[in-house]
N, CA, C and O atoms as a DFTB+ gen file, in Angstrom:
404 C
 N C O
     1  1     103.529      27.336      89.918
     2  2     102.900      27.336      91.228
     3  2     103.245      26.025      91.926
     4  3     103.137      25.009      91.239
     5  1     103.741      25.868      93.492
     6  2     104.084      24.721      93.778
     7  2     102.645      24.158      95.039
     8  3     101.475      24.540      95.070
     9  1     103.106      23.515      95.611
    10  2     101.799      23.321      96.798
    11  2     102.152      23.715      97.691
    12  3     101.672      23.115      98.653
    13  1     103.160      24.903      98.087
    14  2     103.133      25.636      99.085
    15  2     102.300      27.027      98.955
    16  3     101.875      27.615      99.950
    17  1     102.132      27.440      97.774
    18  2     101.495      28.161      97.264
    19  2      99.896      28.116      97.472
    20  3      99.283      29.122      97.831
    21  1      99.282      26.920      97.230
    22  2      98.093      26.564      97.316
    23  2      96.938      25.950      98.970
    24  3      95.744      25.868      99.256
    25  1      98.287      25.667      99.617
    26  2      98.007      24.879     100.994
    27  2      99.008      25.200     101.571
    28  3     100.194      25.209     101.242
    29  1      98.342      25.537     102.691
    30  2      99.003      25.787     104.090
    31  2      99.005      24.816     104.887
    32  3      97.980      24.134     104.903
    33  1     100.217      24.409     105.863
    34  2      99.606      23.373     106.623
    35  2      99.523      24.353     108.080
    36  3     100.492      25.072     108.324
    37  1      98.498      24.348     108.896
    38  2      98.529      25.034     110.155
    39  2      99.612      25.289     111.127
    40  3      99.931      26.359     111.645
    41  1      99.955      24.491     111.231
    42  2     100.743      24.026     112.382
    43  2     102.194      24.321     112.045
    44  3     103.037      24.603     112.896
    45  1     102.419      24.238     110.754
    46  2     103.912      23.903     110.075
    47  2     104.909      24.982     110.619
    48  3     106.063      24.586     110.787
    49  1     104.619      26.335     110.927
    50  2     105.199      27.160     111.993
    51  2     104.745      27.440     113.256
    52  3     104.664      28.463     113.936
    53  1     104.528      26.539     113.370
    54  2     104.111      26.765     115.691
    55  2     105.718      26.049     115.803
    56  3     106.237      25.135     115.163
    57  1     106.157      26.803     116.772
    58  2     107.318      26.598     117.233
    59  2     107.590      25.861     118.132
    60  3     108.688      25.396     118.436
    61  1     106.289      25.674     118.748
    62  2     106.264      24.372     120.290
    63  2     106.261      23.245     119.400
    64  3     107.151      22.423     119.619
    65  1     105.278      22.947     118.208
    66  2     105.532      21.520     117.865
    67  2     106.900      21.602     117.187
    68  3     107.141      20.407     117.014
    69  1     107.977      22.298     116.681
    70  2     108.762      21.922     116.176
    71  2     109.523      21.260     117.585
    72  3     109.812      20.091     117.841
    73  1     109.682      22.294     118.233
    74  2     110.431      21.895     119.867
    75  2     110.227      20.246     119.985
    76  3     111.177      19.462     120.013
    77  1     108.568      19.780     120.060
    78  2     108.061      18.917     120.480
    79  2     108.929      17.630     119.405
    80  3     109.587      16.633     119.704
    81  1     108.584      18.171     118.242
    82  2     109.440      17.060     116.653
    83  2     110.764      16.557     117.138
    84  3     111.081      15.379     116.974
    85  1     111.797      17.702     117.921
    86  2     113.005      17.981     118.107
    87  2     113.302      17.001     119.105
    88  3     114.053      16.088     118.762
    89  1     112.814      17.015     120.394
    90  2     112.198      16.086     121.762
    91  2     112.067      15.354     121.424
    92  3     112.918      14.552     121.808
    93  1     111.187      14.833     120.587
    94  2     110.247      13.116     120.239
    95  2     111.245      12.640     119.443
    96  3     111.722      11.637     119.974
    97  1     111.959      12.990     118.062
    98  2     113.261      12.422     118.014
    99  2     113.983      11.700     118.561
   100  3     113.900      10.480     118.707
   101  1     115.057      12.708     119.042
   102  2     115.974      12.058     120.229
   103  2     115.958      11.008     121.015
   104  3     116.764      10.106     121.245
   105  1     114.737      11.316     121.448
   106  2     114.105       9.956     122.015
   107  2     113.894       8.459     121.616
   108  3     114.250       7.350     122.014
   109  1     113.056       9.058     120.528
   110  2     113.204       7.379     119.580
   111  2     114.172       7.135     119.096
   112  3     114.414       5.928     119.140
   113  1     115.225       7.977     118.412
   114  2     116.101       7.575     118.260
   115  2     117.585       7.091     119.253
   116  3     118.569       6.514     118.789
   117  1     117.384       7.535     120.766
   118  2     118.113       6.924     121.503
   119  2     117.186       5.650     121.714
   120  3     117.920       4.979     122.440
   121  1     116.361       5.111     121.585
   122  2     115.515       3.764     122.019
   123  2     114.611       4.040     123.128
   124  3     113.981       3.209     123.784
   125  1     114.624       5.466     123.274
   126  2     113.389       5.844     125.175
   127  2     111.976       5.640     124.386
   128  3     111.641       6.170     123.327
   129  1     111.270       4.761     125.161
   130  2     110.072       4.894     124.394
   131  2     109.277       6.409     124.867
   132  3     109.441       7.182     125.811
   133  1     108.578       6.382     123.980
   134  2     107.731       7.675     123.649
   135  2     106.373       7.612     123.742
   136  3     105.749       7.179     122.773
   137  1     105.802       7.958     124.714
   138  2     103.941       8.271     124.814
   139  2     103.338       9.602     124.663
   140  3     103.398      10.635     125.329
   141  1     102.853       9.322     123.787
   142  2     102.123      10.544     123.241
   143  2     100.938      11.552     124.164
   144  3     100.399      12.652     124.046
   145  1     100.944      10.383     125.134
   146  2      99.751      11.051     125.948
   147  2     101.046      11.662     127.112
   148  3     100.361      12.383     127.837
   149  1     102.175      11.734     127.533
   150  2     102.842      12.656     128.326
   151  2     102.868      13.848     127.554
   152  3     102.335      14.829     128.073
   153  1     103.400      13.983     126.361
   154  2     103.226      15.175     125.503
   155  2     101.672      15.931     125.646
   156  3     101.574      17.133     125.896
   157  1     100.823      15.288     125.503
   158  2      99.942      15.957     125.279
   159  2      99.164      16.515     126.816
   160  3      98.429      17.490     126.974
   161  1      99.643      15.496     127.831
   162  2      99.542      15.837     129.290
   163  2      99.700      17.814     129.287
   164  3      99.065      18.665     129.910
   165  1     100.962      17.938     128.173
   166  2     101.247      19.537     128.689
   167  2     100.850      20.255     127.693
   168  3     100.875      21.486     127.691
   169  1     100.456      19.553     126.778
   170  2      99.862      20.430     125.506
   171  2      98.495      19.967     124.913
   172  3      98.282      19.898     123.703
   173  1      97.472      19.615     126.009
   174  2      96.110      19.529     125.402
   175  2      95.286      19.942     124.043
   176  3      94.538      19.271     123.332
   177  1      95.697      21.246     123.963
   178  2      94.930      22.232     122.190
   179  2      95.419      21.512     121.594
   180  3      94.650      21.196     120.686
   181  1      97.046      20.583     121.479
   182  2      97.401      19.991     120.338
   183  2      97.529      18.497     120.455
   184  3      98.501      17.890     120.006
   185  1      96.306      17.800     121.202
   186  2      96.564      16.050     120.638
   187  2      96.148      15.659     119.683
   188  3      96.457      14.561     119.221
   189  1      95.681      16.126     119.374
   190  2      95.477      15.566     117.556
   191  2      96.926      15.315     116.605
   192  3      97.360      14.454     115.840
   193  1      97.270      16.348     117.047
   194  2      98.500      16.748     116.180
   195  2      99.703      16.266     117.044
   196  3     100.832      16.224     116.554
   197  1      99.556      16.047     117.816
   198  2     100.720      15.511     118.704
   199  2     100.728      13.928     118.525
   200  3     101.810      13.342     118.541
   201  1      99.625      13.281     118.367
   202  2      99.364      11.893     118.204
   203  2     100.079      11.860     117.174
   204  3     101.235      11.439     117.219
   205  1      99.413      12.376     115.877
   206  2      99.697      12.367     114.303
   207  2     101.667      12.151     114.473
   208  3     102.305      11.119     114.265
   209  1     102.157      13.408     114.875
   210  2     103.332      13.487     114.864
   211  2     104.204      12.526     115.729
   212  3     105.179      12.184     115.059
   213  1     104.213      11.930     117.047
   214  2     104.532      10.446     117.306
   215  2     104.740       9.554     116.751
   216  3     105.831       8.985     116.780
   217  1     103.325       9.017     115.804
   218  2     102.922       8.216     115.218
   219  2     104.335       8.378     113.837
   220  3     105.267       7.580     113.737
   221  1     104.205       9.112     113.293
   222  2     104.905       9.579     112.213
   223  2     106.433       9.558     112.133
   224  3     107.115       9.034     111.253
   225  1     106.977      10.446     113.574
   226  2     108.356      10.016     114.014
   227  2     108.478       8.691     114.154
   228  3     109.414       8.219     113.508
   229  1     107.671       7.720     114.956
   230  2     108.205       6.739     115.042
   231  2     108.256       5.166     113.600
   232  3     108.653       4.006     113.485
   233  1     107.631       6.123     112.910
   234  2     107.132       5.133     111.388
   235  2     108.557       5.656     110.989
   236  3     109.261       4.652     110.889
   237  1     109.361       6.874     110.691
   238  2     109.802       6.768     110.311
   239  2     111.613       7.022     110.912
   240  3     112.575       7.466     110.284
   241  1     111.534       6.604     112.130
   242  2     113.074       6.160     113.221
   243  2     113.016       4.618     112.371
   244  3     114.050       4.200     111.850
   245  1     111.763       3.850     112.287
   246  2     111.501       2.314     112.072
   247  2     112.223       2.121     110.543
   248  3     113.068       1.329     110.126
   249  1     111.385       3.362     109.848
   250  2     112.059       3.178     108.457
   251  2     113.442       3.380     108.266
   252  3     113.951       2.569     107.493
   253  1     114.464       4.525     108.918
   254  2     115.342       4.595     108.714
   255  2     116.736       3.572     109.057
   256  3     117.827       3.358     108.528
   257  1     115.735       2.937     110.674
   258  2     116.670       1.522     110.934
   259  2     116.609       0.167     109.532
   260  3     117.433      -0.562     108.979
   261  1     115.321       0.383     109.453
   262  2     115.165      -1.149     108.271
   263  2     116.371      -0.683     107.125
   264  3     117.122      -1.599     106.790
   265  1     116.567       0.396     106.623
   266  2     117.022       1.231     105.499
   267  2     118.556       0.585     105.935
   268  3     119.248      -0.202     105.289
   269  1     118.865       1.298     107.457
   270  2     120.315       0.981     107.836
   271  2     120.643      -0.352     107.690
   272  3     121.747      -0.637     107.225
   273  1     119.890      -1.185     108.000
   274  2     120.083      -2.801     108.571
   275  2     119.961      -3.759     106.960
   276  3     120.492      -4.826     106.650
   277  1     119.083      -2.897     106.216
   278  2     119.370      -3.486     104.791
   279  2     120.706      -3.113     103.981
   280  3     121.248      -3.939     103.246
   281  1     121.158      -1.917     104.150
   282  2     122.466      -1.705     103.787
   283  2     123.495      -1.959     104.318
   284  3     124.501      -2.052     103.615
   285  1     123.574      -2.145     105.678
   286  2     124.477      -3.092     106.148
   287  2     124.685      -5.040     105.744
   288  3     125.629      -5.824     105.656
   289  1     123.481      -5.087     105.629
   290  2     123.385      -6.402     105.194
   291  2     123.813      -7.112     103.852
   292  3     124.248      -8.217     103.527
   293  1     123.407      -5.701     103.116
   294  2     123.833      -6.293     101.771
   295  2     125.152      -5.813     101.004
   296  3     125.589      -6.263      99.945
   297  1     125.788      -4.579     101.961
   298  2     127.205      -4.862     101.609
   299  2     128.273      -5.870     102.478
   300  3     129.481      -5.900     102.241
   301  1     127.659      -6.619     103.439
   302  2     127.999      -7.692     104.523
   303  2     127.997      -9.257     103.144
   304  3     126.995      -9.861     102.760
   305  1     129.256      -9.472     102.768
   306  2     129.257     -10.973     101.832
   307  2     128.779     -12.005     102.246
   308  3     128.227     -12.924     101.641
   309  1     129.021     -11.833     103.452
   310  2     128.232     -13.362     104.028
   311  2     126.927     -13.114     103.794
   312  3     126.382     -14.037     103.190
   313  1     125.986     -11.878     104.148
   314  2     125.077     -12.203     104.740
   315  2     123.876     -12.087     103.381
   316  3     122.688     -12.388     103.266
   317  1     125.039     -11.414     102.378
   318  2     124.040     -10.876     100.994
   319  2     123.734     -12.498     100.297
   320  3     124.625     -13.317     100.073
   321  1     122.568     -12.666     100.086
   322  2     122.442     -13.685      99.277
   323  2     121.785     -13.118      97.526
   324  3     121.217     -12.034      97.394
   325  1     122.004     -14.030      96.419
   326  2     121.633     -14.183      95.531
   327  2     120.215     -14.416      95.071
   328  3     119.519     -15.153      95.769
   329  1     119.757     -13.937      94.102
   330  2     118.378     -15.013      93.906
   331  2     118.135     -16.042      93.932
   332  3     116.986     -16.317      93.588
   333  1     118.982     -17.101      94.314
   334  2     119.003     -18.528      94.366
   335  2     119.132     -18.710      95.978
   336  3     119.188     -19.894      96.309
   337  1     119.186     -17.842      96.966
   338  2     119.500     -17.886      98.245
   339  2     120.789     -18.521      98.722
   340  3     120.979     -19.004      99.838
   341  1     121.986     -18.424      97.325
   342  2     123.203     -18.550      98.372
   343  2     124.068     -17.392      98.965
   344  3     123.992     -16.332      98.343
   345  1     124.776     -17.416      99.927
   346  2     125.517     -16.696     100.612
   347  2     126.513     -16.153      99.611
   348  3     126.836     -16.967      98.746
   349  1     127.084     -14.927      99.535
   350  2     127.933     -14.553      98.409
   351  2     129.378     -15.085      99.019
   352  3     130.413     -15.043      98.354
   353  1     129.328     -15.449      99.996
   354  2     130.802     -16.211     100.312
   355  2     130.983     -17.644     100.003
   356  3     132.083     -18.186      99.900
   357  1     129.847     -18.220      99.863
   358  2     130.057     -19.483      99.470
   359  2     129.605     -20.236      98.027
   360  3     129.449     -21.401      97.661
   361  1     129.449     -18.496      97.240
   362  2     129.643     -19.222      95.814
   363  2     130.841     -19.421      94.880
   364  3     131.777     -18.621      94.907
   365  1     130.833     -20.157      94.302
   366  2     132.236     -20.623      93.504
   367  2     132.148     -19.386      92.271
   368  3     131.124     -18.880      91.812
   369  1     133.894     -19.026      91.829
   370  2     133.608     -18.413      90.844
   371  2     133.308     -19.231      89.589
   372  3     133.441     -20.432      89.354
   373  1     132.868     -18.225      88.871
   374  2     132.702     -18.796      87.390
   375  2     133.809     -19.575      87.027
   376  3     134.765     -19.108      87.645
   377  1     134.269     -20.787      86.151
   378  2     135.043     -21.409      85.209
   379  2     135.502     -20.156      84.526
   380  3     134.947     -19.153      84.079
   381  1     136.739     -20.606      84.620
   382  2     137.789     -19.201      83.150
   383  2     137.213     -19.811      81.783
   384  3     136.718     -20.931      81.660
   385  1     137.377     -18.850      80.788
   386  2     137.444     -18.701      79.675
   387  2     138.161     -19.520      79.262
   388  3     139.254     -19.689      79.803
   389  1     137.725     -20.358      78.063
   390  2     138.727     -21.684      77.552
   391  2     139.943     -20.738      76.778
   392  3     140.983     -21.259      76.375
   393  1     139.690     -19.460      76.651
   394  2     141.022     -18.510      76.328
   395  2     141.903     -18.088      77.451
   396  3     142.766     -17.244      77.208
   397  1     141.812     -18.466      78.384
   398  2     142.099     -18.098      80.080
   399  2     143.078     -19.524      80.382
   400  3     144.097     -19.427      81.065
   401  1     142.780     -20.410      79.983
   402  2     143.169     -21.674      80.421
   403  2     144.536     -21.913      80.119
   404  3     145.059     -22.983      80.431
Protein backbone atom coordinates (compact mmCIF):
# COMPACT_ATOMS: atom_id res chain seq x y z
CA UNK A 1 0.00 0.00 0.00
CA UNK A 2 1.62 3.37 -0.86
CA UNK A 3 0.22 6.94 0.42
CA UNK A 4 -1.60 7.46 -2.55
CA UNK A 5 -3.68 4.80 -1.57
CA UNK A 6 -4.45 6.12 1.86
CA UNK A 7 -4.66 10.11 1.21
CA UNK A 8 -5.93 12.10 -1.21
CA UNK A 9 -4.78 15.42 -1.67
CA UNK A 10 -7.95 17.64 -2.88
CA UNK A 11 -6.80 19.76 -5.13
CA UNK A 12 -4.05 17.49 -6.76
CA UNK A 13 -6.44 17.21 -9.95
CA UNK A 14 -8.17 20.65 -10.34
CA UNK A 15 -6.82 21.63 -13.49
CA UNK A 16 -6.94 25.50 -12.89
CA UNK A 17 -4.34 25.08 -10.13
CA UNK A 18 -2.18 23.04 -12.27
CA UNK A 19 -2.62 25.93 -15.07
CA UNK A 20 -2.00 28.33 -12.11
CA UNK A 21 1.59 25.93 -10.95
CA UNK A 22 2.37 26.21 -14.82
CA UNK A 23 1.93 30.38 -14.79
CA UNK A 24 3.58 30.92 -11.34
CA UNK A 25 6.63 29.04 -12.64
CA UNK A 26 7.59 30.75 -15.57
CA UNK A 27 7.40 33.60 -13.85
CA UNK A 28 9.71 33.04 -11.07
CA UNK A 29 11.70 31.46 -13.00
CA UNK A 30 12.08 34.27 -15.63
CA UNK A 31 12.74 36.71 -12.37
CA UNK A 32 8.82 38.52 -12.76
CA UNK A 33 7.95 38.79 -9.34
CA UNK A 34 4.87 36.99 -8.32
CA UNK A 35 1.85 38.13 -5.94
CA UNK A 36 -0.24 35.84 -4.80
CA UNK A 37 -2.98 38.14 -4.14
CA UNK A 38 -3.32 38.89 -8.28
CA UNK A 39 -3.88 35.14 -8.55
CA UNK A 40 -6.22 34.95 -6.11
CA UNK A 41 -7.88 38.43 -7.31
CA UNK A 42 -9.40 35.75 -10.03
CA UNK A 43 -9.63 32.78 -8.03
CA UNK A 44 -11.05 33.65 -4.55
CA UNK A 45 -12.48 29.67 -3.47
CA UNK A 46 -8.74 28.99 -3.81
CA UNK A 47 -6.43 31.44 -1.58
CA UNK A 48 -5.52 29.25 0.73
CA UNK A 49 -4.16 27.09 -1.70
CA UNK A 50 -2.96 29.58 -3.98
CA UNK A 51 -0.88 31.25 -1.14
CA UNK A 52 0.44 27.69 -0.09
CA UNK A 53 1.45 27.10 -3.75
CA UNK A 54 3.43 30.61 -4.40
CA UNK A 55 4.96 30.25 -1.32
CA UNK A 56 6.21 26.75 -2.34
CA UNK A 57 7.15 27.59 -6.04
CA UNK A 58 9.08 30.21 -4.93
CA UNK A 59 11.04 28.14 -1.94
CA UNK A 60 11.75 26.03 -4.39
CA UNK A 61 12.94 28.37 -7.95
CA UNK A 62 15.31 29.65 -4.58
CA UNK A 63 16.36 26.09 -3.99
CA UNK A 64 17.08 25.14 -7.37
CA UNK A 65 19.24 28.46 -8.02
CA UNK A 66 21.36 27.83 -4.61
CA UNK A 67 21.71 24.01 -6.05
CA UNK A 68 22.87 25.68 -9.55
CA UNK A 69 25.23 28.34 -8.05
CA UNK A 70 26.77 25.62 -5.69
CA UNK A 71 27.58 23.44 -8.58
CA UNK A 72 28.84 25.90 -10.56
CA UNK A 73 31.02 26.99 -7.89
CA UNK A 74 32.49 24.01 -6.96
CA UNK A 75 33.40 22.69 -10.25
CA UNK A 76 34.82 26.53 -10.84
CA UNK A 77 38.95 25.85 -9.43
CA UNK A 78 39.30 29.09 -8.44
CA UNK A 79 36.40 29.48 -6.63
CA UNK A 80 36.26 25.76 -4.88
CA UNK A 81 38.07 26.02 -1.71
CA UNK A 82 39.40 23.24 0.63
CA UNK A 83 38.79 22.74 4.28
CA UNK A 84 41.55 24.91 5.08
CA UNK A 85 39.89 27.75 2.88
CA UNK A 86 42.42 27.74 0.09
CA UNK A 87 41.51 28.34 -3.47
CA UNK A 88 42.13 25.05 -5.48
CA UNK A 89 44.25 27.16 -7.87
CA UNK A 90 46.55 28.29 -5.54
CA UNK A 91 47.51 25.14 -3.88
CA UNK A 92 50.87 23.61 -4.50
CA UNK A 93 51.03 20.04 -5.51
CA UNK A 94 52.11 17.46 -3.26
CA UNK A 95 56.17 16.72 -3.20
CA UNK A 96 56.88 13.47 -5.57
CA UNK A 97 57.64 10.34 -4.14
CA UNK A 98 61.36 9.98 -3.09
CA UNK A 99 60.78 6.98 -5.83
CA UNK A 100 59.66 9.77 -8.36
CA UNK A 101 62.76 11.81 -7.85
Amino acid sequence: MNVADTHHIPDADDPVLADLAERITCRIQSGDPVEADHYIGQYPARAGVIRGLVAMLDDLTALGRSMAHRRARNSDPVAADDESGTPKASRRPPPPEPSEQ
